[in-house]
Each structure stands twice: as structure tokens, then as C-alpha cells.
C-alpha positions as a Markdown table, in Angstrom:
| # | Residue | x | y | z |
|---|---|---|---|---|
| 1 | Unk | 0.3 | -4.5 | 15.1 |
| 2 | Unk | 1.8 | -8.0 | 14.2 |
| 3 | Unk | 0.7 | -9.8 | 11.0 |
| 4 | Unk | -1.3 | -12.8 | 11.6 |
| 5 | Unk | 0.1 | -16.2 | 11.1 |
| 6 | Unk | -0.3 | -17.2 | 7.7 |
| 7 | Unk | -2.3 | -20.4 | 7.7 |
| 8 | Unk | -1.1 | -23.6 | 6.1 |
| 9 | Unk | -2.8 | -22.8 | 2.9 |
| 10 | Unk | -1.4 | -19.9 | 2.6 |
| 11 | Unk | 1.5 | -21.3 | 3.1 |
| 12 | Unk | 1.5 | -23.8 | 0.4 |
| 13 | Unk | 0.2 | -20.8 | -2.2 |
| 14 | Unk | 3.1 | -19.0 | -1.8 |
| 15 | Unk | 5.8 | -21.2 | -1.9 |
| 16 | Unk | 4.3 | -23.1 | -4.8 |
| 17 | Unk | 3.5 | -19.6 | -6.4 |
| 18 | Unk | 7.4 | -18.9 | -5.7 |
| 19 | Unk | 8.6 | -22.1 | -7.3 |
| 20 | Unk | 6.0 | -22.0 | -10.2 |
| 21 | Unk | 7.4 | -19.3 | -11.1 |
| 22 | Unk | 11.0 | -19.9 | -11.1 |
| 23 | Unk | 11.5 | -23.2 | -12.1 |
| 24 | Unk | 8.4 | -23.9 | -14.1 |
| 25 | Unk | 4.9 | -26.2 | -13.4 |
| 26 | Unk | 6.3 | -29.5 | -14.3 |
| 27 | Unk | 10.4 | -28.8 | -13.0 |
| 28 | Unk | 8.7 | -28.4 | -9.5 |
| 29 | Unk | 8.2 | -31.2 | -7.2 |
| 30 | Unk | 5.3 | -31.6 | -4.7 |
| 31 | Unk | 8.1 | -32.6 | -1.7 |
| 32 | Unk | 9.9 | -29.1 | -2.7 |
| 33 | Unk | 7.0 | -26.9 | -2.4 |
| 34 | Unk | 6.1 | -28.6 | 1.0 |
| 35 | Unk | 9.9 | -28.4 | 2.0 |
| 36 | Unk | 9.8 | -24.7 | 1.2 |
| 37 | Unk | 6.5 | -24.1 | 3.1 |
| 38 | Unk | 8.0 | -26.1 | 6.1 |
| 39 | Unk | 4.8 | -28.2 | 6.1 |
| 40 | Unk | 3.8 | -31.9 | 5.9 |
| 41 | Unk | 3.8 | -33.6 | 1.9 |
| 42 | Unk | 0.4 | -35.0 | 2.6 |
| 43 | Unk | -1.3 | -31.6 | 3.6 |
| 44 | Unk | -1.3 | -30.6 | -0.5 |
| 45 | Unk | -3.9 | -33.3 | -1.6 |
| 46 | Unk | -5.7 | -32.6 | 1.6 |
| 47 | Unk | -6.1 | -28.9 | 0.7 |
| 48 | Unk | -5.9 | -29.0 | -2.9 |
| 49 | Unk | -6.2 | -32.4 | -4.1 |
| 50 | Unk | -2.7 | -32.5 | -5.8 |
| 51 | Unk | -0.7 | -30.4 | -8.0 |
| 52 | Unk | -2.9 | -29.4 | -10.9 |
| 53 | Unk | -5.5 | -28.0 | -7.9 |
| 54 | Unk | -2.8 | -26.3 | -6.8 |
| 55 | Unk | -1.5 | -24.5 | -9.4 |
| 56 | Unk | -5.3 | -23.6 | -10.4 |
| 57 | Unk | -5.4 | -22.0 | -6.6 |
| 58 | Unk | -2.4 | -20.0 | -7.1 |
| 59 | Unk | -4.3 | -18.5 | -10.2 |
| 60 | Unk | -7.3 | -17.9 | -9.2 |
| 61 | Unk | -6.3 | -16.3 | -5.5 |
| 62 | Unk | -4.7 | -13.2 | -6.7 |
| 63 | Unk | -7.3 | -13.2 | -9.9 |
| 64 | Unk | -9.8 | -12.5 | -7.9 |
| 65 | Unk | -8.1 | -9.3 | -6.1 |
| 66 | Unk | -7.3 | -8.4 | -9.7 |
| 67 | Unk | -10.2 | -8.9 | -11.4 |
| 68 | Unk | -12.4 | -6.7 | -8.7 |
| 69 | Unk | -9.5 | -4.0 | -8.6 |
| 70 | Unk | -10.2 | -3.6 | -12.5 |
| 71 | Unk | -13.9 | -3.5 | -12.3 |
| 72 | Unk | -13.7 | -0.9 | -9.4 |
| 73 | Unk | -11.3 | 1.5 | -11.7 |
| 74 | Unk | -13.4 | 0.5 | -14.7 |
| 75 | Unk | -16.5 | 1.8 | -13.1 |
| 76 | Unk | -14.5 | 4.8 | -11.6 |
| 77 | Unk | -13.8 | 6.1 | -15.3 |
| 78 | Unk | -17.3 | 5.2 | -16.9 |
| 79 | Unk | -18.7 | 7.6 | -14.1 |
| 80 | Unk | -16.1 | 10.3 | -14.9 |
| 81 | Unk | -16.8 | 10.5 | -18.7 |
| 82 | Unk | -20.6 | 10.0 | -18.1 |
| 83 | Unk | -23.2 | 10.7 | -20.0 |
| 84 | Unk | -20.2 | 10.6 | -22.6 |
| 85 | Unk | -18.9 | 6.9 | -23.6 |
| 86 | Unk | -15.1 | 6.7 | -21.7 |
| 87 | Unk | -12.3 | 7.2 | -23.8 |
| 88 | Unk | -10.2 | 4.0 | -25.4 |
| 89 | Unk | -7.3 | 5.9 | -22.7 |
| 90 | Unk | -9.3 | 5.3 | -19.8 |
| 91 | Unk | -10.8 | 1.7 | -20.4 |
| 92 | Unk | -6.7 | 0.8 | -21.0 |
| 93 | Unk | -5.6 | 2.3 | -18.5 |
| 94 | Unk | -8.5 | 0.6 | -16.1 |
| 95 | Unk | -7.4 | -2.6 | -17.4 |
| 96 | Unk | -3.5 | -2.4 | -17.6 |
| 97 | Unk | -2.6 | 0.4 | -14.0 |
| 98 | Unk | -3.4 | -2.5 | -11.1 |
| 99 | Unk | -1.0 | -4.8 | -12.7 |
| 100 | Unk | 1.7 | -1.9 | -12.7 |
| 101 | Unk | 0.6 | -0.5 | -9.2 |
| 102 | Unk | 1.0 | -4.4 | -7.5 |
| 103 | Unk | 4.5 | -4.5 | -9.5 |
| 104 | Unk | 5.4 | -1.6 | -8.1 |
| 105 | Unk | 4.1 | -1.6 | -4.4 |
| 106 | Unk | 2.7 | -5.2 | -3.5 |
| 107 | Unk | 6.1 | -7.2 | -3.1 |
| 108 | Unk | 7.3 | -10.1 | -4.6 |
| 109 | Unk | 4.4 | -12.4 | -4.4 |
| 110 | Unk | 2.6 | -10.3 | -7.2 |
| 111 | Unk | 5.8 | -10.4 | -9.4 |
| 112 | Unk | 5.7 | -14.1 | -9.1 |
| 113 | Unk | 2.2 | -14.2 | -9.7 |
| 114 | Unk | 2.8 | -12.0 | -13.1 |
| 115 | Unk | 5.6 | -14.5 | -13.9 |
| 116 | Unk | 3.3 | -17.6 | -13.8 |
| 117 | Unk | 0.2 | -15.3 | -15.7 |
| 118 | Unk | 2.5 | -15.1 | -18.7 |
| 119 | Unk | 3.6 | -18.5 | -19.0 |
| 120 | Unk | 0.0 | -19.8 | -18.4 |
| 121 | Unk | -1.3 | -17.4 | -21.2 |
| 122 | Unk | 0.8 | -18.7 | -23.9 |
| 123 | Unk | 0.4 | -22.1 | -22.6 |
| 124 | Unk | -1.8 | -24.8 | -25.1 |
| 125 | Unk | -1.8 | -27.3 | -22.3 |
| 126 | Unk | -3.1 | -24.4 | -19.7 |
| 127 | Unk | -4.0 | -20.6 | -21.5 |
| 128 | Unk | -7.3 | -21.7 | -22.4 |
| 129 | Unk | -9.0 | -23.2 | -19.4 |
| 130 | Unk | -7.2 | -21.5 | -16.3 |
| 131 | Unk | -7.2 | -18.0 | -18.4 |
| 132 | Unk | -11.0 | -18.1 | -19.4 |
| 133 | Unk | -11.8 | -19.8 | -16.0 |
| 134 | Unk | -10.1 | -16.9 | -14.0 |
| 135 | Unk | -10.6 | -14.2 | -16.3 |
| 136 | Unk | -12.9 | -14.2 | -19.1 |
| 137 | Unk | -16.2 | -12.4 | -17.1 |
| 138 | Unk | -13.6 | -9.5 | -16.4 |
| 139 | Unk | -12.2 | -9.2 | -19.8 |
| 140 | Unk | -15.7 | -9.5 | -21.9 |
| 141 | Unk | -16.6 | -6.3 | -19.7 |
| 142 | Unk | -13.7 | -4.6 | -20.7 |
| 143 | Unk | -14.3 | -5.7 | -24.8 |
| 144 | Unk | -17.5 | -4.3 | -24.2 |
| 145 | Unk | -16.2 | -1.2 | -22.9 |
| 146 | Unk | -13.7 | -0.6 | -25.8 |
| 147 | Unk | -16.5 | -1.5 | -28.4 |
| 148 | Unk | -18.5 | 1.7 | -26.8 |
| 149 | Unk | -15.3 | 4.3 | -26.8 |
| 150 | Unk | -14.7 | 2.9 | -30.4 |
| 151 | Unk | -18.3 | 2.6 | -31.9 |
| 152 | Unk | -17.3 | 3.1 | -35.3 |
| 153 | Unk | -15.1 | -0.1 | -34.8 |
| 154 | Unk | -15.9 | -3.3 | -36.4 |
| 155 | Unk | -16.1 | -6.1 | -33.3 |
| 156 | Unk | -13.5 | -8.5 | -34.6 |
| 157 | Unk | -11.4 | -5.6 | -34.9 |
| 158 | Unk | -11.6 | -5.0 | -31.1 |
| 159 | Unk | -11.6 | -8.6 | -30.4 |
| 160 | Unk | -8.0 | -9.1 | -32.3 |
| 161 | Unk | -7.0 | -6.0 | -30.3 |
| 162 | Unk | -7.5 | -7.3 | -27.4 |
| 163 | Unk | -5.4 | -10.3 | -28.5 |
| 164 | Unk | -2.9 | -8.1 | -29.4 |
| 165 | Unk | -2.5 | -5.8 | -26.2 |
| 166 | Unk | -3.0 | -8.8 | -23.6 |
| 167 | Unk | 0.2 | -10.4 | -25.6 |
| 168 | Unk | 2.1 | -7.4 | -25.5 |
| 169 | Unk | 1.8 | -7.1 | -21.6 |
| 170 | Unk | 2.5 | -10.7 | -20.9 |
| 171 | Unk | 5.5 | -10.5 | -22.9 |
| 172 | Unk | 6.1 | -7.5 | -20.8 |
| 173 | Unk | 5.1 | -9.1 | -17.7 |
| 174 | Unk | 7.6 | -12.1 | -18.4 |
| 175 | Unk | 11.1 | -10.1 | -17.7 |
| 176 | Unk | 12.5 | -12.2 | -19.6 |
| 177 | Unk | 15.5 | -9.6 | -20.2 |
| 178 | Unk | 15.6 | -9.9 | -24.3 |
| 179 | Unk | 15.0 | -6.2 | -24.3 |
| 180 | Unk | 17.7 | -5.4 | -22.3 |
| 181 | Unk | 20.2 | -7.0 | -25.1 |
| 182 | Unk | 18.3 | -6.1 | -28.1 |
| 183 | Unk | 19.0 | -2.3 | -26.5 |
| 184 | Unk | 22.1 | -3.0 | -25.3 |
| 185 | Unk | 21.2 | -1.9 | -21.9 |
| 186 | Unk | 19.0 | 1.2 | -22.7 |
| 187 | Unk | 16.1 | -0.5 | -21.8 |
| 188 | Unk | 15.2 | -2.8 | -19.1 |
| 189 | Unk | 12.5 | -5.2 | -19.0 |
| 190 | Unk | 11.9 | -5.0 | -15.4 |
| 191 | Unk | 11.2 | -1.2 | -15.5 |
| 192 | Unk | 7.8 | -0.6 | -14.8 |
| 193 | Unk | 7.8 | 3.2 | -15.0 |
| 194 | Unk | 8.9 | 3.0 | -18.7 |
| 195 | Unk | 6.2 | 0.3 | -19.0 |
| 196 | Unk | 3.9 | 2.3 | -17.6 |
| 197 | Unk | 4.5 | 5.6 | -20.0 |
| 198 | Unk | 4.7 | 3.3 | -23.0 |
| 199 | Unk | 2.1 | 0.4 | -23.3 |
| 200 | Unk | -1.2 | 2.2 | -22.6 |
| 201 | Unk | -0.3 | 4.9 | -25.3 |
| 202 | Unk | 0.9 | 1.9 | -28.1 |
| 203 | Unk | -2.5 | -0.3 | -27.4 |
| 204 | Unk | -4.6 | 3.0 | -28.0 |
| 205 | Unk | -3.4 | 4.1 | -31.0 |
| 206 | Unk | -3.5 | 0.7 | -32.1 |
| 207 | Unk | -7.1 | 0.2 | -31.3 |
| 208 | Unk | -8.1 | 3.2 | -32.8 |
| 209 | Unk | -5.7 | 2.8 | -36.0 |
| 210 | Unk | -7.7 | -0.4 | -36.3 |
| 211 | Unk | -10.9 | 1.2 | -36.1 |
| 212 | Unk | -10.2 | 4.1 | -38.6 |
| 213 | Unk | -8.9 | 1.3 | -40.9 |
| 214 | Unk | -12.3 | -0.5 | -40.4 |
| 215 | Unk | -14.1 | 2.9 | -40.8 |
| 216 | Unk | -12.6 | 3.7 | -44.2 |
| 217 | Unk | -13.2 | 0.2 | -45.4 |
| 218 | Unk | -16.3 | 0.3 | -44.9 |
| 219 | Unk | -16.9 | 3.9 | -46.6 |
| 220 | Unk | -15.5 | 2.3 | -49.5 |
| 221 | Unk | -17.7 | -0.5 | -50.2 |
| 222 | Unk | -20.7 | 2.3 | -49.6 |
């Protein structure tokens, strides 16, 4: 079957998403994302009301997917450990496997996507109003989730945890090669099956380390 025409929306998502990513929000003209979409300049206020909109849109679009793809596995695994609480494993896993699964199978537009996520969460000017905009319903669930497989853990614990393990997978998610020359090659910061057998097992021991730590603190002052 052929693929249907993209519309001219579409259009202007991907080829801003595309140069967003590789050149950076303010490097990128208006006339170039409208030159690489082959469309008219005036056509990005009349869908988006200008830049900023735009950039939002590119978020948001493949948010959504992302957001309900993590729910959906989230669910999957409460289910499975039922009537047990999940495991800190699982609820990872939940949250970190569809980001690996679209780098590895959904094509370029998700690697740009991933490129643009990273930037915009260590961004003052942008990380906290597009992040908790696009995000934040999905990730409370999640906290709440890793509160119940850790209940001996003290909240800001797994608050600063979560901090912790979404900056370790943007950092990841950047590519921005530094691993490759810190390991002289040994590693590679675009290899997602290494990325894949390494971060969900570092975050949980992490979490938990955090939560034996808060356990034994508070044993002491008892």
C-alpha cells in the first residue's frame, strides 16, 4: 500500500524537528525550515503561530505517542506483579524500553526527536515549561509507582532519583560522542544495545541504595 501524503503540517514538524536538532532552536531560520519542507514561509504562523509554537508542536507530537506507550507498559507490569507492588526493575524498565525500542526501530525522526528532548531538558529558557507541559502527568505516575516498589524509601529520596536517572538518559540520549574518547573507542555513545543492558540496572541499584540508606537513617534516630 502507498503511504499517504504527508500534509503540510506534517511537513513543517519534521523538517523543523530535523533542523532543531542539528543546528539548534535559535541557529535555525524560519525561511530554512520552510525551504527544507518545500512549502510556503507564511504557512508556519498560519499553522503554528511562529517559531516558539513550533518548536512546542515538535515536542509535544511525539510526547504524546511516548507518553501513552509508557503508561500502556506501565500498566502491563503492575498487572504482572499483582497483588504484589512491581519491582523498581519493571517500573524502569516501563519508563526507559520505548525510548530504546523507537531508537532502535522508528527511524530517524525519533533520533531527532531524542536529540531536541535532551537539549530542551537541560534548557533554563525551555526544561521547565515544555518538559512539565509535555511530561509531568506521565512522570508523577511513574514517581508514584517507584514510591510503591520502594516503600521503605523516603519521598525526596525518590524524587532526587528521578532527577538523577532522567539526567543520566538525556545525557545518553544526546550522542554527543564524549564517551567514545573518554574510552578511546571501546564505547560508543550511539550504541543502544549497550545502553539498553546498562542504564536500567545502574538507576535500580541506585534507587534502592538510596532507599537502604534512608532506611538505616531512619533506624538510627529510633
Amino acid at each position: 500500500m502507498a503511504r499517504p501524503k504527508r500534509t503540510t503540517k506534517e511537513k513543517l514538524l519534521d523538517a523543523a524537528e530535523k533542523l532543531f536538532a542539528r543546528k539548534g532552536f535559535h541557529a535555525t531560520s524560519l525561511r530554512e525550515i520552510t525551504g527544507e519542507a518545500g512549502v510556503d514561509l507564511a504557512l508556519v504562523n498560519y499553522h503554528f503561530g511562529g517559531k516558539k509554537p513550533l518548536f512546542a508542536a515538535i515536542l509535544e507530537r511525539r510526547g504524546a505517542v511516548l507518553n501513552e506507550e509508557r503508561l500502556r507498559r506501565l500498566t502491563a507490569v503492575r498487572r504482572a506483579a499483582a497483588p504484589q507492588a512491581v519491582s523498581p526493575e519493571a517500573v524502569i524498565g516501563a519508563f526507559f524500553d520505548p525510548i530504546l525500542d523507537f531508537l532502535d526501530h522508528a527511524g530517524p525522526g525519533w533520533h531527532s526527536y531524542f536529540s531536541l528532548l535532551a537539549w530542551v531538558n537541560n534548557s533554563p529558557e525551555w526544561g521547565r515549561r515544555l518538559m512539565s507541559k509535555t511530561f509531568d502527568a506521565t512522570v508523577r505516575e511513574f514517581i508514584r509507582a517507584l514510591m510503591e516498589s520502594l516503600p521503605g524509601a523516603a519521598p525526596e529520596d525518590i524524587f532526587w532519583g528521578y532527577n538523577f536517572l532522567t539526567g543520566a538518559l538525556t545525557l545518553s540520549l544526546a550522542e554527543t560522542g564524549r564517551l567514545d574518547v573518554l574510552s578511546d573507542g571501546l564505547c560508543r555513545s550511539n550504541d543502544v544495545a549497550a545502553l539498553r543492558a546498562r542504564l536500567g540496572p545502574f538507576v535500580a541499584a541506585g534507587l534502592r541504595g538510596l532507599a537502604q540508606r534512608g532506611a538505616r537513617s531512619g533506624q538510627a534516630q529510633s
